[in-house]
N, C-alpha and C positions, 0 to 999 in steps of 0.2 A: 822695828824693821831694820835686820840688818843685813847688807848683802852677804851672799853666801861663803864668799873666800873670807869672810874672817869671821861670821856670824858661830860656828861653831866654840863649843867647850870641853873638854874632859868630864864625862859624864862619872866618871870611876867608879863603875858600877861592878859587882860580883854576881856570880853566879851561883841561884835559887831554885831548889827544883820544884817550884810550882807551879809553872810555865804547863800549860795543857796545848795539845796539836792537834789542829782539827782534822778528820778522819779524811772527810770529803776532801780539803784542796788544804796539805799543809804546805806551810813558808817554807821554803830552803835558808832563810835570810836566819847566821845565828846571834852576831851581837844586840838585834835588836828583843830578842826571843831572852838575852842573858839582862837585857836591861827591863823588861817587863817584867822579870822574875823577883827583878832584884826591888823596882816601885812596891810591887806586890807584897813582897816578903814583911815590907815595911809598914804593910797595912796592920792593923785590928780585925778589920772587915777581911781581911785576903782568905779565912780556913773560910767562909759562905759562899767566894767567888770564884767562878773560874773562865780563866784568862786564855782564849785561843786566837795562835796565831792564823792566822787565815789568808787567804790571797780573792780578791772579789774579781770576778769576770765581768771586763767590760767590750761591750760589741766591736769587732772589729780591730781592739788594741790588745795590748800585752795587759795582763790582772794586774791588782793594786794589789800591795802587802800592807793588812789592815789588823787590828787588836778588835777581835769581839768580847765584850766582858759584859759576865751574866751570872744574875745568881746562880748558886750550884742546886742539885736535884731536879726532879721535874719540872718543870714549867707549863702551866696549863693555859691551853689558846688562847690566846686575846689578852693574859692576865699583866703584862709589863709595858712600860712606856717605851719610848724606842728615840735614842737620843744619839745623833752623828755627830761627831766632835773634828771640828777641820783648826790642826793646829799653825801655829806661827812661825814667823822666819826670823829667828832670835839668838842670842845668845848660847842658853842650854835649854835645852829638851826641844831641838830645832826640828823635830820629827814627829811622829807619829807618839810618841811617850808625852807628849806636852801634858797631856788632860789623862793619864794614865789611872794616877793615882786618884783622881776625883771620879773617875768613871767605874773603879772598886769600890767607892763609897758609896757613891750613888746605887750601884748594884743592890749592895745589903739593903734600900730603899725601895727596890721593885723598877729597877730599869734594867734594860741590855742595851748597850752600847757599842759604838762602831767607832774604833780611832782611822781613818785609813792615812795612806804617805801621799803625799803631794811631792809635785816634780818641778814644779812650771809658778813661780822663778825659783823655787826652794833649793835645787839643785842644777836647773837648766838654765842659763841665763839669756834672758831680753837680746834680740838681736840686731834690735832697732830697723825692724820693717813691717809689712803687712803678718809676718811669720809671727810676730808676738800677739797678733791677736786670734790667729789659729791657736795658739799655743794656751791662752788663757780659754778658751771653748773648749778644747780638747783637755784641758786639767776641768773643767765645768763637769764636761759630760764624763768625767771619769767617776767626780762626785757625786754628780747625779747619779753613775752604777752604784753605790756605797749605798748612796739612801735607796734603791729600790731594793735591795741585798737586805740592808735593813730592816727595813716594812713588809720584805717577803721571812721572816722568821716567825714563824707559828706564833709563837711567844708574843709578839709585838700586838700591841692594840691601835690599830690602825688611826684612832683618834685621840691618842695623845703621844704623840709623834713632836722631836724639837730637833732644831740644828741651833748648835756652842759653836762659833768661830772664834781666833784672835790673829790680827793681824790682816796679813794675807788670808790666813781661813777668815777671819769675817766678812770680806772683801768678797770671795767666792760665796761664801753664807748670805748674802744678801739677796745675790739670786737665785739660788734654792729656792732660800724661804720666800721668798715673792713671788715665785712661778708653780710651785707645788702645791695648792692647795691640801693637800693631806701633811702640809707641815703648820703644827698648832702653835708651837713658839718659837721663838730664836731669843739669842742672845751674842751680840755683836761685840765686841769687846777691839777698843782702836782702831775700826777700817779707816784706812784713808777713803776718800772720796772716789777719787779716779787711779785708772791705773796708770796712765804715763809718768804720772807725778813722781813719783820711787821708781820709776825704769830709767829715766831722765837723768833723775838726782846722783842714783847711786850707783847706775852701771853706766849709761850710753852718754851723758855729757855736752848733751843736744844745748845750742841754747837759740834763742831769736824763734824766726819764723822755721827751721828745722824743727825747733822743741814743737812748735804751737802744731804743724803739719803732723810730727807722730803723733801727739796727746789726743788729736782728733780722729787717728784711725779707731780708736775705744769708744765715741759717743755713744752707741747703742746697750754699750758694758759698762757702762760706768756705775761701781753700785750705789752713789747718794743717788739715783734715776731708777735702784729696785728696793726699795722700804715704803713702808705705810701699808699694807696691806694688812699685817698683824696688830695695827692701832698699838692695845696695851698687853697686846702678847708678845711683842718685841722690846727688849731691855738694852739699850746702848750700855755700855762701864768706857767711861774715858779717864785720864790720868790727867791730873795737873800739871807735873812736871815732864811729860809724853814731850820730847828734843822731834818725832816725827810729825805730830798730831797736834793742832794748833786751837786755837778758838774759833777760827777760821771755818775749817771743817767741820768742827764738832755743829754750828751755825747754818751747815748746807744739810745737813742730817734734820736736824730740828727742822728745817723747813719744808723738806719733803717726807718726813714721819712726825707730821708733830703729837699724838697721839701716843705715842711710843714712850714710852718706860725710860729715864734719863738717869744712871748712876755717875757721879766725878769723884772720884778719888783726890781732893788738891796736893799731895805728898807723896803719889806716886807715880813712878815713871811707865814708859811704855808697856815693863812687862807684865804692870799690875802687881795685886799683892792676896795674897790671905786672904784681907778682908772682900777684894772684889771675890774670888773663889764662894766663899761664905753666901755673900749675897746671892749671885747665880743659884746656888743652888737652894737657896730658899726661891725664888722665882719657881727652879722648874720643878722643884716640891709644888709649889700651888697649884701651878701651868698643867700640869703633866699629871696631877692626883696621884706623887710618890707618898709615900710609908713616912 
């Protein structure tokens, strides 16, 4: 987790022309269309799949600009798994690209996938009042449009359905996956606990009873208070060398999912590695009944 004014990288990405535009509601949005091209391009799997930019309509607010990627050719009802990917507030690929490339791979495996963009803190920032916690429901219920977008795709088989978070996406993935029933696994990857903890630290600077009075406006949201419901269909990945994510937390997770699927990496840092990648996706190979 890092805040947004310096979280960004030089992605130095080129432009690939296998980028597909969805008919119905395409993106105006072009560098991210030139950066999907360019993941893609790089794939093995990329000539099977095709990658459309999309924009998902949610009630009430402005659409999301989201990456559907799905095997190419027909797809017959019910026949793919359907896996919403909520990425992280990091370094590089601090967008909707984070899980890009894993979700072409997974593709040639028999899933369609949903990357969409998060706003709220990814690019909005904490404003240290009751408005941050409108602001985390209103980035909720935007995800929540994503996954019903999702699960409304012919293609999708209603019962093997997963939400991949990292970071802040895991954070919001928690309750997803806790309040949907039609989601079969998750895969959590560094949530912190609560959400004042990193609005505190690294934007608002609260400390005493100011800090303890905001952190309290999130009791009801707090995601270690939405896990255990998927027992061992839920897979935490924590980092040993995670500077955000402590023993601490990792300790308040365990106690209220303790059933859940426990991966540590001790050698690696918050934004995971390879190996966690690897794993994941053996899980939702199992989870999910991929190819």
């Amino acid at each position: 987790m890092v805040p947004h004014l310096i979280r960004r990288a030089a992605l130095g990405v080129t432009l690939a022309g296998i980028l597909a535009t969805a008919a119905a509601v395409p993106s105006q949005a072009a560098s991210p269309a030139h950066a999907a091209a360019a993941v893609a391009a790089q794939s093995p799997a990329a000539a099977r799949v095709i990658i459309r930019d999309v924009r998902v309509p949610v009630p009430g607010r402005h659409s999301v600009p989201a990456y559907l990627v799905r095997p190419a050719g027909a797809l017959p009802r019910g026949s793919q798994a359907g896996i919403l990917f909520l990425h992280w507030l990091g370094q590089i690929h601090s967008d909707r690209t984070e899980f890009l490339a894993e979700a072409v791979q997974l593709a040639s495996h028999g899933a369609v996938s949903l990357l969409p963009e998060g706003t709220f803190p990814y690019t909005l920032a904490p404003k240290g009042t009751r408005h941050d916690v409108t602001a985390v429901r209103r980035q909720l219920a935007a995800f929540r449009a994503a996954l019903n977008w999702l699960i409304a795709r012919p293609a999708v088989d209603h019962a093997r359905v997963g939400v991949v978070g990292h970071d802040y996406g895991a954070m919001y993935g928690t309750l997803l996956a806790n309040s949907d029933r039609r989601v079969h696994a998750a895969v959590l990857a560094t949530p912190d606990a609560t959400w004042g903890h990193w609005f505190v630290k690294y934007w608002l600077g609260f400390t005493g009873q100011h800090a303890a009075r905001y952190k309290a406006l999130f009791t009801r949201l707090q995601p270690v208070r939405h896990v255990g419901r998927l027992g061992h269909r839920e897979l935490f990945q924590w980092a040993g060398q995670d500077i955000y994510i402590g023993a601490a937390v990792r300790q308040q997770f365990a106690r209220h999912a303790p059933h859940a699927l426990v991966d540590l990496y001790p050698d690696a840092d918050h934004q995971l590695t390879s190996a966690a990648q690897a794993d994941r996706d053996t899980f939702l190979t199992r989870e999910l009944g991929l190819s």
